[in-house]
VMD Tcl script that builds the backbone (N, CA, C; Angstrom):
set m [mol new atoms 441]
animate dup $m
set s [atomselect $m all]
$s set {name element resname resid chain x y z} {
  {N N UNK 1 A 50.031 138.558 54.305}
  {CA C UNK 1 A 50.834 137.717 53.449}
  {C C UNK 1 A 52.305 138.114 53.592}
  {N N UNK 2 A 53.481 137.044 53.703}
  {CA C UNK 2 A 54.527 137.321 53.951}
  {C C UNK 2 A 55.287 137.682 52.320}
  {N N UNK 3 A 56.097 138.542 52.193}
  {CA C UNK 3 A 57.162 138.691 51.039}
  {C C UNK 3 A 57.977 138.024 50.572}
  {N N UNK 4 A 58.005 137.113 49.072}
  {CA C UNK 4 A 58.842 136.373 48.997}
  {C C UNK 4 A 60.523 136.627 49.410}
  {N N UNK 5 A 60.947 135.518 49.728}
  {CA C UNK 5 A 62.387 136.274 50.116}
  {C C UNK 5 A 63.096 136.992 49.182}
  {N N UNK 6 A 63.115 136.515 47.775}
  {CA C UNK 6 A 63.627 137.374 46.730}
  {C C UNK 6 A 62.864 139.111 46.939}
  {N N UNK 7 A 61.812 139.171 47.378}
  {CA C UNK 7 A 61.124 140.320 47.353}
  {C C UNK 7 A 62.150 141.285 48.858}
  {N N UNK 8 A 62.301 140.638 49.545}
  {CA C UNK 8 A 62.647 141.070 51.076}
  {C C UNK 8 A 63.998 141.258 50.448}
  {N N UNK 9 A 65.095 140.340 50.215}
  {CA C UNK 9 A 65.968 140.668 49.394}
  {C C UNK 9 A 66.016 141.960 48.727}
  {N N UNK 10 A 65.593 142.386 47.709}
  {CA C UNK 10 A 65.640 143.320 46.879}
  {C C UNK 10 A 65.451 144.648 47.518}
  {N N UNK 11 A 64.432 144.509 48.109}
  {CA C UNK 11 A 64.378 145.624 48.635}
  {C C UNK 11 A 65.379 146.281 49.844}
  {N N UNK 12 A 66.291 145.231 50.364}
  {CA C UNK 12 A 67.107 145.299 51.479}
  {C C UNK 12 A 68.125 146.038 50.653}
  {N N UNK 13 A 68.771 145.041 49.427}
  {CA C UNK 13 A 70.015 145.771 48.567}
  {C C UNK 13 A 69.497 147.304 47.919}
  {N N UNK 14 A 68.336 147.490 47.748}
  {CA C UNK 14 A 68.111 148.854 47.541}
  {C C UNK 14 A 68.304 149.645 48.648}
  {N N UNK 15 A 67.735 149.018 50.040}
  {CA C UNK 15 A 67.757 150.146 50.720}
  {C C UNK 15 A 69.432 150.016 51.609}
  {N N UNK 16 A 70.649 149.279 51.174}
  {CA C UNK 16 A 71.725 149.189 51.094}
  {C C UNK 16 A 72.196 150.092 50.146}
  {N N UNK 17 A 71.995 150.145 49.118}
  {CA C UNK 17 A 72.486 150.884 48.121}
  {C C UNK 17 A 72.339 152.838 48.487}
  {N N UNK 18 A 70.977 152.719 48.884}
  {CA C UNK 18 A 70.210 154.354 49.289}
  {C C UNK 18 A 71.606 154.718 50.380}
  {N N UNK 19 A 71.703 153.969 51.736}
  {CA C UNK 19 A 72.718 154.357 52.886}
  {C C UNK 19 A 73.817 154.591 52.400}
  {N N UNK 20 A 74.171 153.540 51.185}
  {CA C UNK 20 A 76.046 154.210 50.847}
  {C C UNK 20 A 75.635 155.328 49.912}
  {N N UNK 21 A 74.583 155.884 49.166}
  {CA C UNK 21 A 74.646 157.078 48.758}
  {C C UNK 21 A 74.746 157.816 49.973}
  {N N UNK 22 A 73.777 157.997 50.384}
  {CA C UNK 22 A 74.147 158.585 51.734}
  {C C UNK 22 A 74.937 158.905 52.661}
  {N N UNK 23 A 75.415 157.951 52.792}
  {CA C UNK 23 A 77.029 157.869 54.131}
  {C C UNK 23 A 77.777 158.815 53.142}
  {N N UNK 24 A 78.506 158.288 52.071}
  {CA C UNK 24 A 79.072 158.791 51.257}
  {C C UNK 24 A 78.476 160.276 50.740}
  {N N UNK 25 A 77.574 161.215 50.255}
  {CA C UNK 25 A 77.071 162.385 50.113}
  {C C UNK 25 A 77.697 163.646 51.497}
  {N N UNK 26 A 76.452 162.936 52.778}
  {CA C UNK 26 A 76.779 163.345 54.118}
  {C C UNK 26 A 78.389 163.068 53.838}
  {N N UNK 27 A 79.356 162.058 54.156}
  {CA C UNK 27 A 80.270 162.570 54.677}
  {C C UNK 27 A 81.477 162.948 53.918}
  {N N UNK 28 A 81.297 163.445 52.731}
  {CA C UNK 28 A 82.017 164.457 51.552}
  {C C UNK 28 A 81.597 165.378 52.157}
  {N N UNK 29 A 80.668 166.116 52.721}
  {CA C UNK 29 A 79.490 167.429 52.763}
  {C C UNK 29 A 80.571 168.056 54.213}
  {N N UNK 30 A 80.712 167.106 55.010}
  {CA C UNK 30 A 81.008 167.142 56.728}
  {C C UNK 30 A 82.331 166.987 55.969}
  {N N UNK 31 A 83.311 166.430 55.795}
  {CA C UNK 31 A 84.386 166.306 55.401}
  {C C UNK 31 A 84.608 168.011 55.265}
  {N N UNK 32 A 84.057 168.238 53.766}
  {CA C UNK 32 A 84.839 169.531 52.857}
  {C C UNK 32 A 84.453 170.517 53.933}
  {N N UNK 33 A 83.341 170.615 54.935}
  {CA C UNK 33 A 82.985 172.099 55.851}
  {C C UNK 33 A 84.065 171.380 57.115}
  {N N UNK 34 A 84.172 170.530 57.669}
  {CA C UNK 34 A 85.797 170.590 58.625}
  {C C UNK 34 A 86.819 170.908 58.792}
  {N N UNK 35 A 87.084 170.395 57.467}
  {CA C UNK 35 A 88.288 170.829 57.056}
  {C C UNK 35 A 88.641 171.824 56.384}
  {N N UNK 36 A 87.631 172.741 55.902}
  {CA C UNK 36 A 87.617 174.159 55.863}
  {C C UNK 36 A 87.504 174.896 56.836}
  {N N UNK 37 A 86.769 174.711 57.834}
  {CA C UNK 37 A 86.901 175.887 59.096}
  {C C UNK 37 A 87.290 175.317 60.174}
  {N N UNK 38 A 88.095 173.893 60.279}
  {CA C UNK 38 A 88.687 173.536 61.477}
  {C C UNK 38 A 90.333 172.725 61.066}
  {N N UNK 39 A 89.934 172.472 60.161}
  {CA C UNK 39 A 91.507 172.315 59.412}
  {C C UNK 39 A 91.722 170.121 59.666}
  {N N UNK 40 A 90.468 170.200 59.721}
  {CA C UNK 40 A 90.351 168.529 60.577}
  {C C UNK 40 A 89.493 167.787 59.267}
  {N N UNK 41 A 90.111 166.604 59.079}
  {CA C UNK 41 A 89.247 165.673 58.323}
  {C C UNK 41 A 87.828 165.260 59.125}
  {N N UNK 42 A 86.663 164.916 58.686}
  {CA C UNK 42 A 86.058 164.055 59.103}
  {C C UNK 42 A 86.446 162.909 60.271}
  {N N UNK 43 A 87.376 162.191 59.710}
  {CA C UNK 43 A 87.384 160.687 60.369}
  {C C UNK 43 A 88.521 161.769 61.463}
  {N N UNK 44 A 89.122 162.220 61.561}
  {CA C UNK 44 A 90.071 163.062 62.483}
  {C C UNK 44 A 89.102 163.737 63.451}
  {N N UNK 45 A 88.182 164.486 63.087}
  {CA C UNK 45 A 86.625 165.159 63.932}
  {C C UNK 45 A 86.108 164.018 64.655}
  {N N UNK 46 A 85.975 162.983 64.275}
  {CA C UNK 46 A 85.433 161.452 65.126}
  {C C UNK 46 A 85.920 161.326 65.997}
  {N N UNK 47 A 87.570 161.149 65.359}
  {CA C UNK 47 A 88.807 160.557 66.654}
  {C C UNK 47 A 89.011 161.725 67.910}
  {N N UNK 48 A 88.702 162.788 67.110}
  {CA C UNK 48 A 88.870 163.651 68.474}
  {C C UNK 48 A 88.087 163.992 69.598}
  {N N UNK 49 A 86.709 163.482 68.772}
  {CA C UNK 49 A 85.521 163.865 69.713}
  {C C UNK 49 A 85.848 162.390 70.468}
  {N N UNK 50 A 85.708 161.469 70.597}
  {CA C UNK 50 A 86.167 160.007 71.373}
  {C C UNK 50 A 87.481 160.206 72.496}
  {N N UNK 51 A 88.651 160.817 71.825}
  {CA C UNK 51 A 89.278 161.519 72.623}
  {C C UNK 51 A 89.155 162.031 73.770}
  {N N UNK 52 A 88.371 163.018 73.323}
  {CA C UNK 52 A 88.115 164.242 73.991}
  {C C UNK 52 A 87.024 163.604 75.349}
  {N N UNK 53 A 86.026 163.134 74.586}
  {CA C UNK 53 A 85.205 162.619 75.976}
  {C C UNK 53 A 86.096 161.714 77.335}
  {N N UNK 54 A 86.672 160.793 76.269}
  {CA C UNK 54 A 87.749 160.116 77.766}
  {C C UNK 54 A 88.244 160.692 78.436}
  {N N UNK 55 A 88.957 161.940 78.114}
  {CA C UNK 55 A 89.204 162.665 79.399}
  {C C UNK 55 A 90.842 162.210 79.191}
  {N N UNK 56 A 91.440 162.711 80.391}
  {CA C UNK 56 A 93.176 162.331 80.719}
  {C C UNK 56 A 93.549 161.066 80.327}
  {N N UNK 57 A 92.825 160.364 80.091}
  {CA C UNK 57 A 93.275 158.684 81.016}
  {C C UNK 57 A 93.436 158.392 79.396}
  {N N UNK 58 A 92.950 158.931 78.389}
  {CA C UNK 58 A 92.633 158.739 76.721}
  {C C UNK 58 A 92.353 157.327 76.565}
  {N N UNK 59 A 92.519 156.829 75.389}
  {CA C UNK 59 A 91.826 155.400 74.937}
  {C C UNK 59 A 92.796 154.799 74.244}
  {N N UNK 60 A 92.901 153.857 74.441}
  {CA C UNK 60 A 93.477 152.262 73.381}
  {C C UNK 60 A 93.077 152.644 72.095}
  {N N UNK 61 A 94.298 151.770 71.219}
  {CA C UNK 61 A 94.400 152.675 69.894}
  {C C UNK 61 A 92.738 151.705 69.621}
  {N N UNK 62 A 92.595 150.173 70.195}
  {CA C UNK 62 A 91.696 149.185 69.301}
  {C C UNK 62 A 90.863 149.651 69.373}
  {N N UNK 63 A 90.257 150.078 70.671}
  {CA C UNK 63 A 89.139 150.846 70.976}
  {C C UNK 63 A 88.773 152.397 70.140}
  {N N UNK 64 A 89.417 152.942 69.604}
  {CA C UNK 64 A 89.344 153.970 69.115}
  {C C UNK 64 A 89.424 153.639 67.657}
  {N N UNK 65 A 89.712 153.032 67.189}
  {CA C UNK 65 A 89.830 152.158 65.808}
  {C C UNK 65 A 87.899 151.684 65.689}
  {N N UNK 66 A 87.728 151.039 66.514}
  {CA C UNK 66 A 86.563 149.920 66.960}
  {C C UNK 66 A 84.983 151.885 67.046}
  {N N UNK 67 A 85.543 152.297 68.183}
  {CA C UNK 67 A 84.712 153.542 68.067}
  {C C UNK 67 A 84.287 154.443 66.921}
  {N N UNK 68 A 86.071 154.487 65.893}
  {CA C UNK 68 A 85.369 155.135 64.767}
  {C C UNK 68 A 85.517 154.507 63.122}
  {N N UNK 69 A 84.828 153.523 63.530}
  {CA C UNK 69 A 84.948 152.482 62.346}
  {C C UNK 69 A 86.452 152.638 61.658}
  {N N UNK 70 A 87.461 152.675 61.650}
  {CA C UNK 70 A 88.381 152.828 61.274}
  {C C UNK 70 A 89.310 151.283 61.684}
  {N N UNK 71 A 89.793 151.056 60.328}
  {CA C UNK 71 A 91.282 149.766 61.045}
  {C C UNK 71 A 92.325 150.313 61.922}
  {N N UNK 72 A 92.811 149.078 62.678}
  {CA C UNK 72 A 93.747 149.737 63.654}
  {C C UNK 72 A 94.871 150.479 62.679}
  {N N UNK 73 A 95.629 150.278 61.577}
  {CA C UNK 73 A 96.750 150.671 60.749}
  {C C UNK 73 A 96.144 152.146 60.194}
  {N N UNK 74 A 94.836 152.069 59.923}
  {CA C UNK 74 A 94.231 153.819 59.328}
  {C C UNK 74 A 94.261 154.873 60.570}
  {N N UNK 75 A 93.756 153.898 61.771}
  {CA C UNK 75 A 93.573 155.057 63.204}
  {C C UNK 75 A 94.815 154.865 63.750}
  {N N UNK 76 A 96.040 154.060 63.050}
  {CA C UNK 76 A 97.652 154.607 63.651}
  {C C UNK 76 A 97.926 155.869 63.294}
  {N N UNK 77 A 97.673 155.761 61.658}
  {CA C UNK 77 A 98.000 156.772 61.084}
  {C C UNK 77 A 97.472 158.165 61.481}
  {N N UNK 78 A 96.262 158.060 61.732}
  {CA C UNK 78 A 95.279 159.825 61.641}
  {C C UNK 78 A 95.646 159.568 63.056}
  {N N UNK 79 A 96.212 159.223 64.094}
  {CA C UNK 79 A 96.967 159.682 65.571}
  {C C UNK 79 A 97.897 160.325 65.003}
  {N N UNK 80 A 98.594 160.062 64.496}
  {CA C UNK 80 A 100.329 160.054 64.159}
  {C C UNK 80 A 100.014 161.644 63.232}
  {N N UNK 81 A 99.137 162.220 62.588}
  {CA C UNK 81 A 98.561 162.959 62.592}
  {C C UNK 81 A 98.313 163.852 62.975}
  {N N UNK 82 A 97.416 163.314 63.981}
  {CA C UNK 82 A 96.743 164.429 64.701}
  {C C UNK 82 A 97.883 164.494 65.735}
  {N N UNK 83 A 98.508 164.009 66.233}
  {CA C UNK 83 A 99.937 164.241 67.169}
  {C C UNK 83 A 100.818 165.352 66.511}
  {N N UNK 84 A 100.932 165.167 65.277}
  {CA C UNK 84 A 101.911 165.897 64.151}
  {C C UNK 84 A 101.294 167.453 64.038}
  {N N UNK 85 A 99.980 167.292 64.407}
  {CA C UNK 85 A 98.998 168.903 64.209}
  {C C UNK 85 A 99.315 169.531 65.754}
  {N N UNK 86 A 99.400 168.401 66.759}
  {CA C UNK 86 A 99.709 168.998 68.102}
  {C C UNK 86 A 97.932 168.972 69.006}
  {N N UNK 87 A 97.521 168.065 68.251}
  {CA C UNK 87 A 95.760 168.175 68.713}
  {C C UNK 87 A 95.849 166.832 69.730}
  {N N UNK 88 A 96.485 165.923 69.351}
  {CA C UNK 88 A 96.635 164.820 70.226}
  {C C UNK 88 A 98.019 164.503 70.559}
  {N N UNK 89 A 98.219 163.323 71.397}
  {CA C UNK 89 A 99.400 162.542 72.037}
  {C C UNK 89 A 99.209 161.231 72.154}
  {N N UNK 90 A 100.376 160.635 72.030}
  {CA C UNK 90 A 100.151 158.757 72.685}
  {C C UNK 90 A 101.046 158.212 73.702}
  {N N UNK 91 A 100.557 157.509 74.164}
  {CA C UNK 91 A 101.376 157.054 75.521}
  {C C UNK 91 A 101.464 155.818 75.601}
  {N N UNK 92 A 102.539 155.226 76.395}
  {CA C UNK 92 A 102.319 153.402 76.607}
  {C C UNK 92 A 101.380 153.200 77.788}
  {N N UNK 93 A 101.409 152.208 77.702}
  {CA C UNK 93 A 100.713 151.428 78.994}
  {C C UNK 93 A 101.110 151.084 79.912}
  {N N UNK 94 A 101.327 151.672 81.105}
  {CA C UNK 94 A 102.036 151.242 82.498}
  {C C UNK 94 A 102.273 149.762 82.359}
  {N N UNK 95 A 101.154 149.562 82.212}
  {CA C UNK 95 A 100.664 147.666 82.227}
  {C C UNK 95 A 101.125 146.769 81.461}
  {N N UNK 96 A 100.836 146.936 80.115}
  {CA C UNK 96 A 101.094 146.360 79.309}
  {C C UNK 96 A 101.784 147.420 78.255}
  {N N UNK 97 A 103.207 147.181 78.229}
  {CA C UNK 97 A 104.150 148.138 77.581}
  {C C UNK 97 A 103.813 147.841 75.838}
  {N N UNK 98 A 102.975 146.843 75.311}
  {CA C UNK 98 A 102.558 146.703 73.937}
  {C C UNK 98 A 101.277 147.793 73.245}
  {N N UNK 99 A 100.552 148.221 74.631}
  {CA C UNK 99 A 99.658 148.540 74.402}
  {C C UNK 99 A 99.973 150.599 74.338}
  {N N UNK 100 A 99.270 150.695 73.546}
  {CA C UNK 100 A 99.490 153.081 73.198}
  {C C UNK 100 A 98.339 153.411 72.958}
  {N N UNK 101 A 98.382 154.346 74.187}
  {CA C UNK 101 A 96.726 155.036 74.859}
  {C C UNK 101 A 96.771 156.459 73.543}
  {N N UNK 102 A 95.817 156.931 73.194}
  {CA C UNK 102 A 95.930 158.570 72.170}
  {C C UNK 102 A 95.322 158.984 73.364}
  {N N UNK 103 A 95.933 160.404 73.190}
  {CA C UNK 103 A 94.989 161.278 74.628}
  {C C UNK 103 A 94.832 162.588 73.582}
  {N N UNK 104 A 93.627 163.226 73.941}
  {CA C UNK 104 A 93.518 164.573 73.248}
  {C C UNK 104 A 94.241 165.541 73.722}
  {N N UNK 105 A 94.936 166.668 73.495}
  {CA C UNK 105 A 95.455 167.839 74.111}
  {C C UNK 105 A 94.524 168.410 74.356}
  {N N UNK 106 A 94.827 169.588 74.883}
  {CA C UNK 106 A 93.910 171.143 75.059}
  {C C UNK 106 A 93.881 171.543 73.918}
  {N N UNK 107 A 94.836 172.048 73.434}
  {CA C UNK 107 A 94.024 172.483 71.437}
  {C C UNK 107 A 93.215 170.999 70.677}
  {N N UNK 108 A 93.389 169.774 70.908}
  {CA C UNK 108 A 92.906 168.789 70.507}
  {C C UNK 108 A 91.008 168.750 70.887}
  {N N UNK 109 A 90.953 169.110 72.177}
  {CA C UNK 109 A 89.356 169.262 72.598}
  {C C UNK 109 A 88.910 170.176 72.404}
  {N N UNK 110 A 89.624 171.934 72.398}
  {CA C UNK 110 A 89.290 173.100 71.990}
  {C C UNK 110 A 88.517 172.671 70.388}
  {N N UNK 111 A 89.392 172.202 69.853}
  {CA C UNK 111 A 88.968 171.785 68.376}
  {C C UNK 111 A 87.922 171.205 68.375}
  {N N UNK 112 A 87.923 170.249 68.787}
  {CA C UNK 112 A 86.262 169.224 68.990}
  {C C UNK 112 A 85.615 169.976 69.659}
  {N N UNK 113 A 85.108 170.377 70.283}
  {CA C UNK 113 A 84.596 171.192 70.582}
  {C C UNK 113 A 84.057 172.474 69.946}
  {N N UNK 114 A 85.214 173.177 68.828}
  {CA C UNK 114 A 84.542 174.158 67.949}
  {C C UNK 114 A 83.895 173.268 66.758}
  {N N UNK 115 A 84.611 172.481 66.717}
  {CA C UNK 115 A 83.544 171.643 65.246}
  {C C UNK 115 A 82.386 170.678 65.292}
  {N N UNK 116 A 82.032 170.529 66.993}
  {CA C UNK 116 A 80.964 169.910 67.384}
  {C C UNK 116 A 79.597 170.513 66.597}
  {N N UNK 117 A 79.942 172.219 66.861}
  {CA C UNK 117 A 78.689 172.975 66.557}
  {C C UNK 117 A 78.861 172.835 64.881}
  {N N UNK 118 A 79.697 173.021 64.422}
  {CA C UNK 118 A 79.997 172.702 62.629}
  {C C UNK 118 A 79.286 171.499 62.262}
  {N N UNK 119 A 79.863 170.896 62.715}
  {CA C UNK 119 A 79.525 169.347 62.510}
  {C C UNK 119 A 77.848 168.798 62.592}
  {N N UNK 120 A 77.319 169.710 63.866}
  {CA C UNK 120 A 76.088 169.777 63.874}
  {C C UNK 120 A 75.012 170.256 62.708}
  {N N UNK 121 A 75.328 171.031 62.528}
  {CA C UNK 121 A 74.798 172.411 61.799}
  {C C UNK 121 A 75.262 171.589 60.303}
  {N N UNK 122 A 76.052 171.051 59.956}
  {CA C UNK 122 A 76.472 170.470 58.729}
  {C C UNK 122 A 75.809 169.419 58.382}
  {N N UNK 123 A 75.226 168.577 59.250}
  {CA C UNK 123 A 74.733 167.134 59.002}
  {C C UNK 123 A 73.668 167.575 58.754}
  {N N UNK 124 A 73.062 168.482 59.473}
  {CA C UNK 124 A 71.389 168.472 59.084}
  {C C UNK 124 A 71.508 169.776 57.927}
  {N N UNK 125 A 71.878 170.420 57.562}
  {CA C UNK 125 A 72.021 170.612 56.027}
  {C C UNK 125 A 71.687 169.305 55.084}
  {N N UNK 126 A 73.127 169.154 55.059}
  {CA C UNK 126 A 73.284 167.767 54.484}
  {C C UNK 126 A 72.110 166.850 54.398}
  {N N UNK 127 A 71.563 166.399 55.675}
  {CA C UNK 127 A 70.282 165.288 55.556}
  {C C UNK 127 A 69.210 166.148 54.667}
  {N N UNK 128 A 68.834 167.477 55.301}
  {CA C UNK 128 A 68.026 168.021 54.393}
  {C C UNK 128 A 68.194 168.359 52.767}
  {N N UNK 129 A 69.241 168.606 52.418}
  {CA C UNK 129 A 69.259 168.546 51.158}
  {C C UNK 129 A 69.051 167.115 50.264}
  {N N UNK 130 A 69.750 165.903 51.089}
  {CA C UNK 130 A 69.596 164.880 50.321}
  {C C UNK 130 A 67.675 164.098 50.266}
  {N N UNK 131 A 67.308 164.712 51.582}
  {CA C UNK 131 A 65.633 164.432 51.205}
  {C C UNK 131 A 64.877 164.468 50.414}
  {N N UNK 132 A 65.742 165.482 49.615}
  {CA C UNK 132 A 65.042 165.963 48.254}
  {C C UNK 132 A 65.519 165.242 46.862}
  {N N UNK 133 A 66.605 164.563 47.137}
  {CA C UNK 133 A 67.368 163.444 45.824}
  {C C UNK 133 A 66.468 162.031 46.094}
  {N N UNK 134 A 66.368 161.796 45.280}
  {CA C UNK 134 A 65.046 160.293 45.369}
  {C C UNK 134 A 66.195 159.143 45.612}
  {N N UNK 135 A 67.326 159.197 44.834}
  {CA C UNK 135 A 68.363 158.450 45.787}
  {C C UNK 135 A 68.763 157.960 47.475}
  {N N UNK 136 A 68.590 159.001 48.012}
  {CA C UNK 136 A 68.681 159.127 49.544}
  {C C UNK 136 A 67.382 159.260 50.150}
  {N N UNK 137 A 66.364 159.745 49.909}
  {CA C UNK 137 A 65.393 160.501 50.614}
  {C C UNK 137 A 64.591 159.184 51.439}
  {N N UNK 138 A 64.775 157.710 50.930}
  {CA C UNK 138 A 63.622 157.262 51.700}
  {C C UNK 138 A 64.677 156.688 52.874}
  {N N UNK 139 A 66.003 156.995 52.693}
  {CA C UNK 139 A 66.941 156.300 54.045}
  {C C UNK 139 A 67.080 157.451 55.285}
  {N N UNK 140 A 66.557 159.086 54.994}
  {CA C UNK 140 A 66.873 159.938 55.234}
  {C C UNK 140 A 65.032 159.829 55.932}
  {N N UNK 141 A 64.121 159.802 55.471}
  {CA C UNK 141 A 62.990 160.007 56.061}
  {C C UNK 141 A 62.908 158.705 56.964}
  {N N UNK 142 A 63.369 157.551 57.211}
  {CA C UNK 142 A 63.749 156.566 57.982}
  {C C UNK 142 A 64.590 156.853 59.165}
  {N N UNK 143 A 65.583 157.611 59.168}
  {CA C UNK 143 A 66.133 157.962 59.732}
  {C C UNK 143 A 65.496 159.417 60.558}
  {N N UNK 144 A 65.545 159.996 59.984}
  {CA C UNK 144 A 64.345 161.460 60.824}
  {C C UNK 144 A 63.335 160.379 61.872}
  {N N UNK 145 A 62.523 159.816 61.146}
  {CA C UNK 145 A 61.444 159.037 61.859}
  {C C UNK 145 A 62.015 158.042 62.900}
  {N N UNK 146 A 63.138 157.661 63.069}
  {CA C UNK 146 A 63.686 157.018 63.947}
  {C C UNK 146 A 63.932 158.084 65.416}
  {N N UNK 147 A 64.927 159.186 64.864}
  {CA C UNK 147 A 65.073 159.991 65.946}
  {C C UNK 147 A 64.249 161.172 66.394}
}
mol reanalyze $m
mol bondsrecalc $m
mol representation Tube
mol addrep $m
């Protein structure tokens, strides 16, 4: 027997509701341990790890906006930032002189790189503790069972 749609409904906005506890829990949790032992926000730990993988050639601000859910005007700012910390740089575009590549530095990937293992080690804390809040736990055992 199929679920009325009001039924499919409901249960969707619940299990909407469970993920923004979640997103939100996890990334207060990853936030406050970053930026305690790497001196880096969260959404700054994103941008750098994206960074960092491109290599020299770095990335378009849209694309890096687009990579870490961020608007292009929020991921101007946390460049302008992370440029200001000396972790990143921006450049124009040979090509198109409208367009400004972020490139990671060497202390910029050193960093991603030390907070990869943080970051690691932090999330699954994090997931594990919230398994146990009836709030999160059935988006969190969904998620385990996925990966």
């Amino acid at each position: 027997m199929t679920p009325a749609p009001d039924e499919v409904q409901d249960r969707e906005l619940a299990l909407w509701r469970q993920l923004t506890v979640l997103t939100s829990y996890v990334g207060n949790a990853l936030d406050k341990r970053l930026m305690r032992s790497h001196g880096v926000s969260l959404s700054e730990f994103m941008a750098l790890t994206v960074l960092a993988e491109a290599g020299p050639e770095g990335v378009r601000m849209q694309p890096l906006a687009d990579a870490t859910g961020l608007n292009s005007s929020t991921i101007s700012r946390l460049v302008a930032r992370l440029e200001s910390s000396g972790l990143a740089r921006r450049s124009l575009c040979e090509e198109d002189r409208r367009a400004t590549y972020a490139h990671a530095t060497d202390q910029g990937r050193e960093v991603a790189a030390e907070a990869r293992e943080t970051f690691g080690k932090e999330l699954g804390t994090a997931l594990s503790v919230a398994a146990f809040d009836e709030r999160m736990a059935p988006v969190v055992n969904v998620l385990r069972a996925e990966g």
